[in-house]
C-alpha positions as CSV (number, residue, x, y, z in Angstrom):
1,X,122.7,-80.5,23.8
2,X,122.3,-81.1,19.9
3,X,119.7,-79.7,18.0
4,X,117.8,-82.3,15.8
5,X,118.6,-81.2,11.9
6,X,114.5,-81.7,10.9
7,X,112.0,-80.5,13.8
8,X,115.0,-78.5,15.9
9,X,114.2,-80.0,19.4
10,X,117.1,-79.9,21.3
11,X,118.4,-83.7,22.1
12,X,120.9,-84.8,24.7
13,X,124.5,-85.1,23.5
14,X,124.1,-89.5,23.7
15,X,121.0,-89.2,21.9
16,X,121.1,-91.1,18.5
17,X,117.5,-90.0,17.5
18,X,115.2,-87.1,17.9
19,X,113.2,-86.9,21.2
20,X,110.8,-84.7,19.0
21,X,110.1,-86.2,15.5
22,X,112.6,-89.7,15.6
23,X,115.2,-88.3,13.0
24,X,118.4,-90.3,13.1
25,X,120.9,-87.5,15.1
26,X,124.4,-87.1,13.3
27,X,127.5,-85.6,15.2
28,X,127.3,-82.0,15.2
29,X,124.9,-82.2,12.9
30,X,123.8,-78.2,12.0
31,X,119.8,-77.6,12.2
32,X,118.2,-76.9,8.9
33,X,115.9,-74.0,8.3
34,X,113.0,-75.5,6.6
35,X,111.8,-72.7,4.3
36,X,108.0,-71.5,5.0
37,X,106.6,-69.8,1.7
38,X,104.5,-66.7,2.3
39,X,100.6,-66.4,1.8
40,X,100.0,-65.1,-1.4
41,X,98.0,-61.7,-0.6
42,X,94.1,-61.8,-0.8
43,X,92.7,-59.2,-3.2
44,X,90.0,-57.3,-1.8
45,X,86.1,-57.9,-2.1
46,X,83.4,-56.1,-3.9
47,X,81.2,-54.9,-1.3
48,X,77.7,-55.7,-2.2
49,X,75.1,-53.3,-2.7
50,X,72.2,-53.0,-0.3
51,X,69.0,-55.0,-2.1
52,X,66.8,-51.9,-0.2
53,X,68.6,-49.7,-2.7
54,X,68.3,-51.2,-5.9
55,X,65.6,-50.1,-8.8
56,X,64.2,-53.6,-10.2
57,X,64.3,-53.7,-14.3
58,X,60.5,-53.4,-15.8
59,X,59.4,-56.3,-17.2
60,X,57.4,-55.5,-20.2
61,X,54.3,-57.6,-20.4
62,X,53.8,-59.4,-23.0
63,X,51.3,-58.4,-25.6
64,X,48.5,-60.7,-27.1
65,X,48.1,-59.9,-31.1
66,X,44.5,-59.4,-31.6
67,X,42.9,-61.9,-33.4
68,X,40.4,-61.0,-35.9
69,X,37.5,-62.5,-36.1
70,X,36.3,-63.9,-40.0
């Protein structure tokens, strides 16, 4: 049995091509190790702040300037 150089499926020795991904087999041909690159770490979320406990802002009302009268 020969390991196919790409995918890594095992092959029969008379094999010329991968059973597993086609690959043209080579004599004694040593399987590569197809480098996986990590996850890069997910930072950690706010937790979000019950609405039941919040104080809304005061809206100040708006103020009419009073008109005189001539």
């Amino acid at each position: 049995m020969k390991p196919c150089g790409i995918c890594g499926t095992s092959n029969n020795d008379d094999n010329q091509f991968c059973i597993g991904c086609g690959q043209k087999l080579e004599p004694n041909q040593p399987a590569q190790v197809v480098p996986t690159t990590p996850n890069p770490p997910i930072p950690p979320q706010a937790s979000p702040v019950p609405l039941g406990h919040q104080q809304p802002n005061p809206i100040p009302s708006a103020q009419m300037p009073s008109a005189e009268m001539p």
